[in-house]
ROLUM-159985 format. One record per residue: residue in three letters; x, y, z negated of N, C-alpha, C, CB in turn. Coordinates in steps of 0.02 Angstrom, whole numbers, plus 50000, padded with zeros to 5 digits. Each point is the difference from the previous one (the first is absolute). Glycine has a CB too. Layout:
N
ALAXYZXYZXYZXYZ...
END
This chain:
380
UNK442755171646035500315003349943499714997049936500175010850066UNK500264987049887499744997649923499845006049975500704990249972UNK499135007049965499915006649931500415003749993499554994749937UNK500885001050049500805004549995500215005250069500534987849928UNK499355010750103500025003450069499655006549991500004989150069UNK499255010449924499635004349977500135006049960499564991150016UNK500575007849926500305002149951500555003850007499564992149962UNK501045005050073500625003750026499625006250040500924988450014UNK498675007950044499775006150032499755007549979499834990350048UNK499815008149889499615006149967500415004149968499084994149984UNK501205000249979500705003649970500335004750043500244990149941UNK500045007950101500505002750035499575008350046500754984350011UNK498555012950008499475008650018499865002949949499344996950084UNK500795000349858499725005449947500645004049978498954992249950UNK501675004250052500705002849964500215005450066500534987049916UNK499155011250152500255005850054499295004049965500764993750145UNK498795007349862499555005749984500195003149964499274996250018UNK500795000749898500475004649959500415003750000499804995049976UNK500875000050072500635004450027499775006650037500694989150019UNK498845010750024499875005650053499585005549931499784991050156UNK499805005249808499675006149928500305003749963499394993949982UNK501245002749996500325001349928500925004250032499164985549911UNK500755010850165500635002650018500704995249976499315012049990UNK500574984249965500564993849957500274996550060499294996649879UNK501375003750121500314994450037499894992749991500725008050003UNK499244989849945500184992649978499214996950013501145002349893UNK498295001150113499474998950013500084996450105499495011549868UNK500694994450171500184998550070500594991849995499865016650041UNK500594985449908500554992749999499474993949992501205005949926UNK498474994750015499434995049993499684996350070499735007749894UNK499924997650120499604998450072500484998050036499145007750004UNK501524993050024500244998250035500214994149986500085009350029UNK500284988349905500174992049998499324995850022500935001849892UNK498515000250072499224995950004500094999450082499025006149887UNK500995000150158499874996050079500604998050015499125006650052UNK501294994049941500504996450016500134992050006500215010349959UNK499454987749953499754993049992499744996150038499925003349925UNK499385003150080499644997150064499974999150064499705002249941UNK500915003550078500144997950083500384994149997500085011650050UNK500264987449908500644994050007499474994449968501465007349975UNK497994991950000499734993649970499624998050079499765003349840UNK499735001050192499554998350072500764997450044498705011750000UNK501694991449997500274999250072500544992249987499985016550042UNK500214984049895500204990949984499574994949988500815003849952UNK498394997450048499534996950010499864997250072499735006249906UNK500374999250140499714999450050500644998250056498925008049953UNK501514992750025500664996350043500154992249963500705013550029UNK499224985049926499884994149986499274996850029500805003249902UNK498824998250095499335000550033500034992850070499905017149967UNK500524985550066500344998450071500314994749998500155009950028UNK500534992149918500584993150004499814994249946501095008650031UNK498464994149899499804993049959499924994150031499475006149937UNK500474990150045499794991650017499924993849956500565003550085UNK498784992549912499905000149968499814990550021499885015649963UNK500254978250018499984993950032500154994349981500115005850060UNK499434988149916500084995749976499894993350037499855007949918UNK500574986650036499884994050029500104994349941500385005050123UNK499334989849903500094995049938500734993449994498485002250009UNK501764998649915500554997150031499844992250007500825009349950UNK498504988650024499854992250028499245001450030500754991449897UNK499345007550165498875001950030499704993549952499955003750182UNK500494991049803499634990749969500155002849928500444986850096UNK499015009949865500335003549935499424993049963500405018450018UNK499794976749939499474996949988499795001249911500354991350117UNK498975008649902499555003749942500395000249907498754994250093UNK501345012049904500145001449935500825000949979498854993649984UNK501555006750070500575002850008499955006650019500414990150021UNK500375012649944500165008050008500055000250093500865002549856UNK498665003850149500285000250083500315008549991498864990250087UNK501565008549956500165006249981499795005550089501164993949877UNK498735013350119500085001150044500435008150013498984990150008UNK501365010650052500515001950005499885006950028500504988750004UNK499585016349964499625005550018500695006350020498714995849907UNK501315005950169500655004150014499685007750016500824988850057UNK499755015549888499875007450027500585001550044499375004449896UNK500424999350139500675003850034499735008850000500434987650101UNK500125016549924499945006849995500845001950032498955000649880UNK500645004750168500675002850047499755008149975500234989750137UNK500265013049826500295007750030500235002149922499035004650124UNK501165000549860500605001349950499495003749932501245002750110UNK498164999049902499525002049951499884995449963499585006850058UNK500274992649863500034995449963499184999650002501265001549932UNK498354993450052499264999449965499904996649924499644998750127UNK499945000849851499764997449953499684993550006499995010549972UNK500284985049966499864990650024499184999950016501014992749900UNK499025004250157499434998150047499544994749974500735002950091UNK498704998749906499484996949947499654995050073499685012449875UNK500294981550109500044994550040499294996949990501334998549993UNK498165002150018499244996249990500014993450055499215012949969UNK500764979649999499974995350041499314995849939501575000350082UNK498094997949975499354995249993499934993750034499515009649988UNK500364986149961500094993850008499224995449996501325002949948UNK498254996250091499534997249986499415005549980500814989849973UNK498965010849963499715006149971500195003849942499274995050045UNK501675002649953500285006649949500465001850019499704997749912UNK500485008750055500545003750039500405001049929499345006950121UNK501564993149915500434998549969500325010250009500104981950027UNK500315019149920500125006550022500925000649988498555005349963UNK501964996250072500724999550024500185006949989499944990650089UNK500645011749868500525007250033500524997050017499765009849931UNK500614993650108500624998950032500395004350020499574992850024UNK500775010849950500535006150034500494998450063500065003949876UNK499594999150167500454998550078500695004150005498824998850069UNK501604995649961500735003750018499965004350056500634990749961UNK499905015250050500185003450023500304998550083500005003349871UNK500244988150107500464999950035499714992750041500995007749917UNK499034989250048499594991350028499594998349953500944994250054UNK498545000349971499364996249976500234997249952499424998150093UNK499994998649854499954999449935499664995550005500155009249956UNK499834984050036499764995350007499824997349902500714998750153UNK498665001149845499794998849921499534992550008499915015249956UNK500204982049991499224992350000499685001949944500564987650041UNK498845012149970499324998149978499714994749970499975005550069UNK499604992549881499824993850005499215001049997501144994549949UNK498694999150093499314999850021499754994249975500145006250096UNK499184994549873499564994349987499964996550037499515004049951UNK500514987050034499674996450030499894995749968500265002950077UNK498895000249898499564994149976499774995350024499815005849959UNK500074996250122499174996450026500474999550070498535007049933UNK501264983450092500005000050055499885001650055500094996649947UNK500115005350111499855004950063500635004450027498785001149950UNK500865001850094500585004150032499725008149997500454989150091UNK500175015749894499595005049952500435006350031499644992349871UNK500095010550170500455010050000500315003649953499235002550054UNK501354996749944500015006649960500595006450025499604991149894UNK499585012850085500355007150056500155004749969499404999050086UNK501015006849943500045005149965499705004849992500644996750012UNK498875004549964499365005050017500335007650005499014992249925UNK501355008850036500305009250025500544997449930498675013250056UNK501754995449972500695000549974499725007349988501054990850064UNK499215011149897500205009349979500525001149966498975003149985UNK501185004050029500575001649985500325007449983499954990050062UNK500285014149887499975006849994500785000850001498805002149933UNK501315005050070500615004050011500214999249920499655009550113UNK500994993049876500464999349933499645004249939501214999150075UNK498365005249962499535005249962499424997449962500285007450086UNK499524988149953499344995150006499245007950028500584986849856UNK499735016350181499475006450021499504996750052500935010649989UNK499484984050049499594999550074499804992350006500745010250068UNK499034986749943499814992350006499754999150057499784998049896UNK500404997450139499874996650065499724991749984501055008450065UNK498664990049962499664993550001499844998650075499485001349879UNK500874992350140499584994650073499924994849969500515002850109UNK498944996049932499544992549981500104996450084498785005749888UNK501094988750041500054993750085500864999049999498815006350111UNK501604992249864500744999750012500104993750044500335005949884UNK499444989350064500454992850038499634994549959501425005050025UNK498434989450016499784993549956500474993250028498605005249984UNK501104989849963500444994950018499394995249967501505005049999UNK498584987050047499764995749957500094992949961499565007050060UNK500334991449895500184995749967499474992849996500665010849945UNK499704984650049499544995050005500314993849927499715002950167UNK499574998349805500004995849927499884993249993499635009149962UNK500834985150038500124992950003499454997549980501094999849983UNK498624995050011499604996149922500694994949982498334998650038UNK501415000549899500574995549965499644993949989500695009149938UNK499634984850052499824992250007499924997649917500794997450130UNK498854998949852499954998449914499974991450010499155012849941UNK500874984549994499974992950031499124998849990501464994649960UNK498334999250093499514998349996500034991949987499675010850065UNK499874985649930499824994650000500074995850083499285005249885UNK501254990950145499854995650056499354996850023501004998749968UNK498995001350079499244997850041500234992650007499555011950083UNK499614983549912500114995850005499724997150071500175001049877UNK500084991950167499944998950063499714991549985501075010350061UNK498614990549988499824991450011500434996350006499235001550049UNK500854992949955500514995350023500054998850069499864995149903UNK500695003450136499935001050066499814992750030500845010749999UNK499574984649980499894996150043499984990849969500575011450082UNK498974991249841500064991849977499244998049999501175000649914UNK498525002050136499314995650006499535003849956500534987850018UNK499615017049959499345002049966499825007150024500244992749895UNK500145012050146499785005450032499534999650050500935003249973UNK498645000050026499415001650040500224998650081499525009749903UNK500344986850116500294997250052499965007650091499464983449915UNK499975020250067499795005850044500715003849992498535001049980UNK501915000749962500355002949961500754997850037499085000149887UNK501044996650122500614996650025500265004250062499584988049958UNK501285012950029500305001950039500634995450034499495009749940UNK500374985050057500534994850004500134997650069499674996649888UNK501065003150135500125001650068499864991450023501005012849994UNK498644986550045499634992850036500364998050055498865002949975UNK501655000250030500604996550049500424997649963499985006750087UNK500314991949866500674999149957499764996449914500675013150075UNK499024979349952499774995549960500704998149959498914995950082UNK500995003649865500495000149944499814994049977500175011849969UNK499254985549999500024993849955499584997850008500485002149931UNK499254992150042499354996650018499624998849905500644991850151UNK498825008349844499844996149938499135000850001501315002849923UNK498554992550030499204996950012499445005649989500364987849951UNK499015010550111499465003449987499715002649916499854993250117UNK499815014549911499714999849944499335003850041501124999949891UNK498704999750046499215005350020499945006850020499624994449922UNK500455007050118499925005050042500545003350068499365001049884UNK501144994650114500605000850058499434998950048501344995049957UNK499165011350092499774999250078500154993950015500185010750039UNK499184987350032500064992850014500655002350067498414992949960UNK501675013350060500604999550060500824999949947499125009350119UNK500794990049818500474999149976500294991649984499605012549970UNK499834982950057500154994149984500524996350041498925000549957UNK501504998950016500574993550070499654991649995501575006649965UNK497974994050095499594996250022500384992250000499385010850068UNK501224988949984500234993850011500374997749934500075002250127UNK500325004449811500114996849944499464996949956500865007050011UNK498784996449990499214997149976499664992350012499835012250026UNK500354986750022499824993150062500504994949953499865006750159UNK500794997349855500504995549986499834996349909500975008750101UNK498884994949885500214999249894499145000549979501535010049965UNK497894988750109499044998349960500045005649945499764984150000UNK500375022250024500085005449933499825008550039501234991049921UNK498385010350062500115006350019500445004349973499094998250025UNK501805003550027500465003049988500025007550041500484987849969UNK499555020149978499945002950029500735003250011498784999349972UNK501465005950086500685006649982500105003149964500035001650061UNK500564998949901500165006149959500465004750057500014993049864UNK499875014550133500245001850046500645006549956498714995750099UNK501765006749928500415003649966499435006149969501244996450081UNK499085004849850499755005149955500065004750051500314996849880UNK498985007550102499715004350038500475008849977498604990250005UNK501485014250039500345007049949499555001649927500395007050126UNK499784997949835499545002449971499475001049983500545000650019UNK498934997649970499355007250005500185007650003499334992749927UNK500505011150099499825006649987499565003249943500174998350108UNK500165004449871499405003849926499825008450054500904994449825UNK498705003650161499415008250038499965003049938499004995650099UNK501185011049915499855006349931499515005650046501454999649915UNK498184999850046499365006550013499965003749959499334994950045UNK500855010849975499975004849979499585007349999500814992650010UNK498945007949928499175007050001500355006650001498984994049907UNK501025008250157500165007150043499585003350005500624996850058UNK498605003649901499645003250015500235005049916499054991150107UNK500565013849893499985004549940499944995649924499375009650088UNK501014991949883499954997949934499745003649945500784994950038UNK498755001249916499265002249964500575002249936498634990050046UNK501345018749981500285003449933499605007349974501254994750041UNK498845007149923499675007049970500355006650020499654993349898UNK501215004350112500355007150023500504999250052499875004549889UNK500474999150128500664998750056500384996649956500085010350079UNK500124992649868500454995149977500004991249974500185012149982UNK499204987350016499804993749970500124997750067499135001049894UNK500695001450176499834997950060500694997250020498985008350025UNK501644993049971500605001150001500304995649966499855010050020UNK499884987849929500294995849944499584992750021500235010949891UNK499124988450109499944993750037500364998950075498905000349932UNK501155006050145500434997350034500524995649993499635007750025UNK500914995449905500744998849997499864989849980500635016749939UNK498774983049993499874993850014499984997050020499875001449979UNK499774998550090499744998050058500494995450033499345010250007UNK501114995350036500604999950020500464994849961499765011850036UNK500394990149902500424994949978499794990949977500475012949965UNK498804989650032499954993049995500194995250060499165003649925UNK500634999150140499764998350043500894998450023498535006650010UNK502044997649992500644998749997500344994349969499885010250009UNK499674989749896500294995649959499814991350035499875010749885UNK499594989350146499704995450017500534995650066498735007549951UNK501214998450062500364997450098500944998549976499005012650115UNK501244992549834500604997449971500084995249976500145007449989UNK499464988049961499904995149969500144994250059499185006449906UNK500314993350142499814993650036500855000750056498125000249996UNK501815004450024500765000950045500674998649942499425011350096UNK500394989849858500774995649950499984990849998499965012149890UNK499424986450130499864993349992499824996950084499505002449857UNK500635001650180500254999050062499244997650059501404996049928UNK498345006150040499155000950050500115007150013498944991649938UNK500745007050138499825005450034499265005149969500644991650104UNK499545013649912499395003149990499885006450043500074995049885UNK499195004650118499615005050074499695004849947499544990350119UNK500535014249900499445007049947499615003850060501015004449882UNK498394994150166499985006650025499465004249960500394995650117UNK499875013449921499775006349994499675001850033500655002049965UNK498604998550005499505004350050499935008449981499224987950012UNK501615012549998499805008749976499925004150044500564999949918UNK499595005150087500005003450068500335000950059499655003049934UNK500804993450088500554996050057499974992149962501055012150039UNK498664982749998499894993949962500464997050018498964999349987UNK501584996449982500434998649986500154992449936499995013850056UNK500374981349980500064995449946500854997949989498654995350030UNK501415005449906500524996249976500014992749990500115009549958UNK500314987650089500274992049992500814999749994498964995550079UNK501124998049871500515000749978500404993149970499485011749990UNK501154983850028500144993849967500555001249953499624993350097UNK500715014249888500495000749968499935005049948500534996150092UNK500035007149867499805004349960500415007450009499644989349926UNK500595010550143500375005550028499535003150021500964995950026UNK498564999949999499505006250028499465004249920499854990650152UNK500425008549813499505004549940500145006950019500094992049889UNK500375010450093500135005850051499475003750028500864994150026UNK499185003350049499565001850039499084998349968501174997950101UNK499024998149862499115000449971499705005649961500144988649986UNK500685012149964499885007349950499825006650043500954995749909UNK499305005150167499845003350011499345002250029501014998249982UNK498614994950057499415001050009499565000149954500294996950081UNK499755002449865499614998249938499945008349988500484986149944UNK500245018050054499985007449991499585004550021500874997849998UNK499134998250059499785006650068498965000350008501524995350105UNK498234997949841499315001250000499765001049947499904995050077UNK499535009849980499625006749942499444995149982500175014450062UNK499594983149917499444997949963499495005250017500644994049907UNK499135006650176499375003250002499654997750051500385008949953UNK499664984150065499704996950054499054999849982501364992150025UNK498525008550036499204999150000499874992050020499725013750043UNK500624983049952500104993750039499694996349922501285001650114UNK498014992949866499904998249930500394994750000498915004049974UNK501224994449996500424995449979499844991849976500435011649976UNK498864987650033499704994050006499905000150095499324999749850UNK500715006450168500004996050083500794998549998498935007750087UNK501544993249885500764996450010499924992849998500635009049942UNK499314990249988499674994750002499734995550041499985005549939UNK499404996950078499794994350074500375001150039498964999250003UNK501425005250008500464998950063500524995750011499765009450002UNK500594989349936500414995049988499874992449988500405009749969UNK498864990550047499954992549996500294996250053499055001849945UNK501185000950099500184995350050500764996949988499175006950083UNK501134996549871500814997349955499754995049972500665010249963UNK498944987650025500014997349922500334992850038498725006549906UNK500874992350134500574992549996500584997150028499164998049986UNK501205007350022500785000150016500265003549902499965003950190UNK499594999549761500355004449971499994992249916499535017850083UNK501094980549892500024997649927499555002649942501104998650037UNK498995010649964499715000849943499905007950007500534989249931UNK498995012050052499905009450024499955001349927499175002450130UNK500995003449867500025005949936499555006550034501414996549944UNK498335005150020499485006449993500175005549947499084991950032UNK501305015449976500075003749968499375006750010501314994049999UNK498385007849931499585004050017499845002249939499684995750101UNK499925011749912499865004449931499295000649967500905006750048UNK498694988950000499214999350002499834993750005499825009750050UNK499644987949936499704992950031499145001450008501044991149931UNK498675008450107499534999650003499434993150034500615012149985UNK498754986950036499924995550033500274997650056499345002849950UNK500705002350069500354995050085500645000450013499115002550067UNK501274999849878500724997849998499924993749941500685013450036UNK498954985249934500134994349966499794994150047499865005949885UNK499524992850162499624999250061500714996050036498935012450004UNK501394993950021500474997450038500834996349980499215009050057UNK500634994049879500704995149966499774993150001500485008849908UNK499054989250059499664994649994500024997550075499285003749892UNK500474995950161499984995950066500774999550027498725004450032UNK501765001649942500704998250015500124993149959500415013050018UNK499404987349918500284993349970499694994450012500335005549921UNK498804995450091499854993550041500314999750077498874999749928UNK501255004850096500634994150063500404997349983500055004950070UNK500484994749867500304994949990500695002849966499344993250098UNK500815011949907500685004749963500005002249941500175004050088UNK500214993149858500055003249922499955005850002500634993349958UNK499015010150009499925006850016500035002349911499174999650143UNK501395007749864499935004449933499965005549996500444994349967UNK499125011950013499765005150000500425005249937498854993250059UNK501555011149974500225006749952499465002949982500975002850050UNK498764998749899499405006749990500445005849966498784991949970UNK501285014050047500575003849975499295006049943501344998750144UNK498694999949822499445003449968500385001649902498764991750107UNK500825012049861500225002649937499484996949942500535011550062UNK498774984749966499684998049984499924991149996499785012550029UNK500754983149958499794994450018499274997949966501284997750021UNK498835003849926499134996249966499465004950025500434995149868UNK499485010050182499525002450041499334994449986500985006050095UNK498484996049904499454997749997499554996650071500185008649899UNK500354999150147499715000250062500304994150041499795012749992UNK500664986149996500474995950061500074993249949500895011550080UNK498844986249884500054995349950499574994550046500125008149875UNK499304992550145499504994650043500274998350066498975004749949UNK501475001250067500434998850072500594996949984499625009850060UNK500694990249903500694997049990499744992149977500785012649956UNK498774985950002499714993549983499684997850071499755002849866UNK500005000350161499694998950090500754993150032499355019050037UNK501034986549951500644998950040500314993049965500265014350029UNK499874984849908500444995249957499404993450020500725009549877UNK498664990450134499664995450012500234996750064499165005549935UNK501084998950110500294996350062500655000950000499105001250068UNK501094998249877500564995050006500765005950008499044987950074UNK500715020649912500275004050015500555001049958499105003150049UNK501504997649963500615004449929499685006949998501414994750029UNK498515007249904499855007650007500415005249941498734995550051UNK501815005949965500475004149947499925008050011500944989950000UNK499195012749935500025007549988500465001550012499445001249935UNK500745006750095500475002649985499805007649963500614992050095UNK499715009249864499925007149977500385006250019499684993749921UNK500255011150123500425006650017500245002449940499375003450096UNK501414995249922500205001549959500045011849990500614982650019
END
């Protein structure tokens, strides 16, 4: 029972007391409209009670970051008692949005919503309770827990700068480095300093007093390796925490979009919590990247300089690795550095608000000494 409920009530025992004191008719009429109200306000409360309904869904679950999403919120209500528009509480993350809606008599009412989406991820949003009063507003009913649905927030792609690759096959690539198929000799032309000696054609050699070595058909691609920091990102609040993720993510997208428009393959794996790697030679599969990119929480216990060593064993199949991350410390600078002494151009995202930091100033100079790319990005 509301206030108003209340109120009717007293009203209506005090105007019968009177009636029965004073003997006045219109005092008993009184009391009688007051319960009257109130039998007919509980009992269209509580037969709606039963038939309400209350159920949502999203009209896109993909929604990529910073578009209207809308979501689709249906009442229904069976029986011939009217109610009062149904106050709709849905929470999204850690705020809650608040909905009326006057339900038909007859069929469902299908209304849209629009829902934030700031921050990359995949996000609930439920209906925490509905309430709802009689035409009187005397009686109010409330259930919690109605209905949820979930949504999953894209990252979006920005342009970056192209990666750069060794040369494949004019004599000056690191010869360990080579992917060049040794059945399917293509050309011949003269020694240099450092060709394999099983690359030499011996009897042309004999023939022309010259050491003549194979050119063999251009090798595929390199692979660009993207590593990516899935561990917690160094923030002060949830929301800052949220706002470097979305960075994260998109760099790490903008990166792998870039090199797949220019037709290199690229490998990203995930040491998140189902480990998982994206490989990829086209740009149909972005897609499916946006979505794994969505689906991680940035709360791995996994450090991220042991990634690092773990991936040394790519390096010499990989052209050129990229490093996206929100920290640097020694042994992620440690291990960037021995990635680039194996032999792969290597360029480092630092996603930070601080580039002239004091702190990361001796580490980023650490890094440019060997030979590192090292670019900012700022959350936006």
């Amino acid at each position: 029972m509301t206030g108003r409920g209340r109120t009717i009530l007293v009203m209506s025992l005090s105007a019968l007391v009177y009636g029965m004191s004073l003997g006045n008719r219109i005092f008993y009429l009184a009391a009688l409209f007051g319960l009257l109200a109130l039998i007919y306000g509980l009992i269209s409360v509580l037969l709606s009670k039963r038939s309400l309904t209350v159920s949502c869904r999203m009209e896109n679950s993909r929604i990529p970051r910073g578009d209207e999403e809308s979501m689709l919120i249906t009442v229904g209500k069976r029986g011939f008692l009217p109610v009062y528009p149904v106050e709709i509480s849905v929470k999204v993350g850690d705020a809650v949005y608040h909905y009326d809606e006057q339900p038909s008599r007859r069929e469902e009412i299908t209304f849209a919503v629009a829902l934030p989406t700031q921050h990359v991820g995949v996000f609930s949003a439920e209906i925490t309770q509905y309430a709802f009063y009689d035409i009187f507003g005397l009686f109010r009913i409330r259930r919690k827990n109605a209905d949820s649905c979930q949504m999953m927030v894209l990252p979006r792609a920005f342009d970056v700068e192209k990666l750069r690759f060794y040369s494949n096959d004019d004599g000056q690539a690191l010869q360990n480095r080579t992917s060049e198929d040794l059945a399917s000799p293509e050309d011949t032309r003269a020694y240099r300093t450092g060709d394999a000696l099983k690359r030499i054609h011996w009897k042309l050699s004999a023939r022309k007093k010259e050491l003549i070595v194979r050119r063999f058909e251009m090798p595929a691609p390199p692979d660009t390796l993207v590593l990516l920091d899935l561990s917690r990102p160094n923030a002060h609040d949830t929301e800052e925490a949220l706002t470097l993720r979305d960075t994260l993510c998109e760099t790490a997208l903008s990166v792998i979009s870039m090199q797949l428009k220019g037709h290199s393959p690229v490998r990203m794996p995930l040491y998140g919590t189902r480990a998982q790697e994206f490989y990829s030679k086209q740009t149909e599969d972005l897609p499916r990247l946006q979505e794994m990119l969505a689906c991680q929480t940035f709360e791995e216990e996994l450090s991220f300089d042991r990634v690092l060593r773990l991936e040394l064993r790519r390096m010499r199949q990989t052209g050129a690795t990229v490093i996206v991350t929100t920290h640097l410390d020694v042994n992620i600078v440690e291990g960037i550095s021995h990635i680039r002494r194996m032999g792969p151009n290597a360029r480092v995202y630092l996603i930070t608000r601080t580039p002239d930091s004091e702190e990361d100033r001796p580490l980023v100079m650490q890094l440019q000494q060997c030979l590192v790319e090292v670019c900012y990005v700022t959350p936006a």
